[in-house]
DRENDO-1510 file (C-alpha; in Angstrom, 1 decimal, always signed):
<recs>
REC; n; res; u; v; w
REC; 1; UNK; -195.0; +26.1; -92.9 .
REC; 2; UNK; -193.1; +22.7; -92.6 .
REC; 3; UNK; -190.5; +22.6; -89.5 .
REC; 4; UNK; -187.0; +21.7; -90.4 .
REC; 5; UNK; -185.7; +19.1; -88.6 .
REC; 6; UNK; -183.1; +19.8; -85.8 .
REC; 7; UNK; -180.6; +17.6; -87.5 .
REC; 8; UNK; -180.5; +18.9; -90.6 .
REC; 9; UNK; -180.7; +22.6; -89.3 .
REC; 10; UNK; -177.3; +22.2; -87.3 .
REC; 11; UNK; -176.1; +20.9; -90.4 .
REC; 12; UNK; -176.7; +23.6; -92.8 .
REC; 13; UNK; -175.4; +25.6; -90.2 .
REC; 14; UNK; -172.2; +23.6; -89.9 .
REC; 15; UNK; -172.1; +23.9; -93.3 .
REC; 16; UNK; -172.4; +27.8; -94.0 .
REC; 17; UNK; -170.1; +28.3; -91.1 .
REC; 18; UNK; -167.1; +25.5; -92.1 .
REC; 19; UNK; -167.4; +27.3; -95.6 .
REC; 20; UNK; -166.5; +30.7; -94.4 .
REC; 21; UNK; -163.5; +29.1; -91.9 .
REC; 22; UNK; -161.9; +26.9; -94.9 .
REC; 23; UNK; -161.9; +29.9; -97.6 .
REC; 24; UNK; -160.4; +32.3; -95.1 .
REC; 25; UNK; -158.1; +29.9; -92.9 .
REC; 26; UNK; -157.3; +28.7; -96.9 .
REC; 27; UNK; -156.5; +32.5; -98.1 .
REC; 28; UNK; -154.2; +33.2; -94.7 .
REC; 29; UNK; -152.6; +30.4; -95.3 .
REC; 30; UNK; -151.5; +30.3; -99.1 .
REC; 31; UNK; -151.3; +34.4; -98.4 .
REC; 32; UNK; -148.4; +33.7; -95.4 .
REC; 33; UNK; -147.5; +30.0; -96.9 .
REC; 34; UNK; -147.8; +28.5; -93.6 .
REC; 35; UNK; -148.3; +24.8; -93.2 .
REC; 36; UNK; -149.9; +24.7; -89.9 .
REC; 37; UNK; -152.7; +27.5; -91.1 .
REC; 38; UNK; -153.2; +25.2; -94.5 .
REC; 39; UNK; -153.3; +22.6; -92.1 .
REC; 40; UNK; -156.2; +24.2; -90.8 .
REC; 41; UNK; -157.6; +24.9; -93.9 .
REC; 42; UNK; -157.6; +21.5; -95.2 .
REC; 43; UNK; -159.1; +20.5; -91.5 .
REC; 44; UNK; -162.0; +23.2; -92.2 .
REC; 45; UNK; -162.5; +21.8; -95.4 .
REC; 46; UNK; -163.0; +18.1; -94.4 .
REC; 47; UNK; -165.8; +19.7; -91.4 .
REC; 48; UNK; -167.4; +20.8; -94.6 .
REC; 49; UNK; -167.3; +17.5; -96.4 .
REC; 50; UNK; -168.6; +16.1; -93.0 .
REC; 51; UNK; -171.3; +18.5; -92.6 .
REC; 52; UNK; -172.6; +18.0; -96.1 .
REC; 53; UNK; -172.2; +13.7; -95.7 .
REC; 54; UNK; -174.2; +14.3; -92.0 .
REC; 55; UNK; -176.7; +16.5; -93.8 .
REC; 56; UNK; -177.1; +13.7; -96.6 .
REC; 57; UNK; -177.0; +10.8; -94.5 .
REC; 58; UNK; -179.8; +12.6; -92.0 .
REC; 59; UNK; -182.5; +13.1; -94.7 .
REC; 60; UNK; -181.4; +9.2; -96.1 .
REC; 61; UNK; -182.0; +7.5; -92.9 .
REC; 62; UNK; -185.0; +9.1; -92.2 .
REC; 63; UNK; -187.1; +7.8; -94.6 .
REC; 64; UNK; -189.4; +5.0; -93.7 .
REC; 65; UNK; -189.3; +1.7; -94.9 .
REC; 66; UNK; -190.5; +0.5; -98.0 .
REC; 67; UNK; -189.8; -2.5; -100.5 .
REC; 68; UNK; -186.1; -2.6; -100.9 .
REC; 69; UNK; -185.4; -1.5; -96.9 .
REC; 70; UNK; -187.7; -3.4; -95.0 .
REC; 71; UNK; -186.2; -2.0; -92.0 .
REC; 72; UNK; -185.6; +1.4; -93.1 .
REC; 73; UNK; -183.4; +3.5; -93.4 .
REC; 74; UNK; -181.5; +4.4; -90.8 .
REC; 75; UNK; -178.4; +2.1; -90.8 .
REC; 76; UNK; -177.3; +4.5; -93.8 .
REC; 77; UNK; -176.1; +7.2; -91.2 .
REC; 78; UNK; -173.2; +4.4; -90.1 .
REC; 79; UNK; -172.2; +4.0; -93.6 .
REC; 80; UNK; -171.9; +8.0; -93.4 .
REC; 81; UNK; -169.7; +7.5; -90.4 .
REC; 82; UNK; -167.0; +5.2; -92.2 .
REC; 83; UNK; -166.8; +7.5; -95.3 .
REC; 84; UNK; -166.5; +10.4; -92.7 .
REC; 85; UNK; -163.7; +8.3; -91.3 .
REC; 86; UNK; -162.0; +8.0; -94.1 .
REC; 87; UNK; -161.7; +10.9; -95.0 .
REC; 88; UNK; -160.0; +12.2; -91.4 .
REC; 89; UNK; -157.3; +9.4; -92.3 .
REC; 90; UNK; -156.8; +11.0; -96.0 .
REC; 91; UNK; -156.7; +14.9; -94.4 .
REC; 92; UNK; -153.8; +13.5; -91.7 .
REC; 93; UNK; -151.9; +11.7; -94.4 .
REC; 94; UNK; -151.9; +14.2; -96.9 .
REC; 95; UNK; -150.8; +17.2; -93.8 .
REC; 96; UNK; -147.9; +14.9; -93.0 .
REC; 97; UNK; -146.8; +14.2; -96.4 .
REC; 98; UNK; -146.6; +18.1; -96.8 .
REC; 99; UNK; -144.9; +18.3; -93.2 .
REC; 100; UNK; -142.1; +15.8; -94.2 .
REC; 101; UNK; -142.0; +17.3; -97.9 .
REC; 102; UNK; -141.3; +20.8; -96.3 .
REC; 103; UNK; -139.1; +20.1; -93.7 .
REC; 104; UNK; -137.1; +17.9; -96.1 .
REC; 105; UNK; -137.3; +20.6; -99.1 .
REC; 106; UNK; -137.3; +24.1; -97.5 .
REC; 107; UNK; -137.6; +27.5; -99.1 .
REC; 108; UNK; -136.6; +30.3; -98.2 .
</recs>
């Protein structure tokens, strides 16, 4: 039996568990329409997205070298990183958007 590497075993468990915290943090939320627990939601989701990249980038960078990447892999994991990053700016821009578009158009 081949052993999984540590890595990409906290990431699959990252993943299963982020999965189950977005859907229900996302159902509370649209079920009470509450910013702050969509908020959540949306911050559950991006763990997800960041779990699956981390999982991704974990199995790239640990391949060895070969004709194309002389010096292997493993520089891949800090183009993970910036995409990861990125995508923490787009989750914070898009909750304050929906702050100021609420608190500037509120319902009853």
């Amino acid at each position: 039996m081949k052993k999984i590497n540590p890595k990409i075993k906290a990431a699959l468990l990252s993943i299963a568990s982020n999965s189950i915290l977005a859907l229900g943090k996302l159902g509370v939320g649209l079920a009470m329409n509450s910013i702050s627990v969509i908020s959540e939601a949306i911050h559950s989701g991006f763990d997800l997205i960041a779990a699956l990249i981390a999982c991704i980038s974990i199995s790239i960078s640990g391949q060895p070298a070969d004709e194309k990447h002389l010096y292997g892999h493993g520089k891949f994991e800090n183009v993970a990183a910036i995409i990861e990053a990125l995508l923490i700016v787009g989750a914070g821009i898009f909750i304050i958007h929906q702050a100021i578009y609420r608190l500037t158009h509120p319902t009853p």
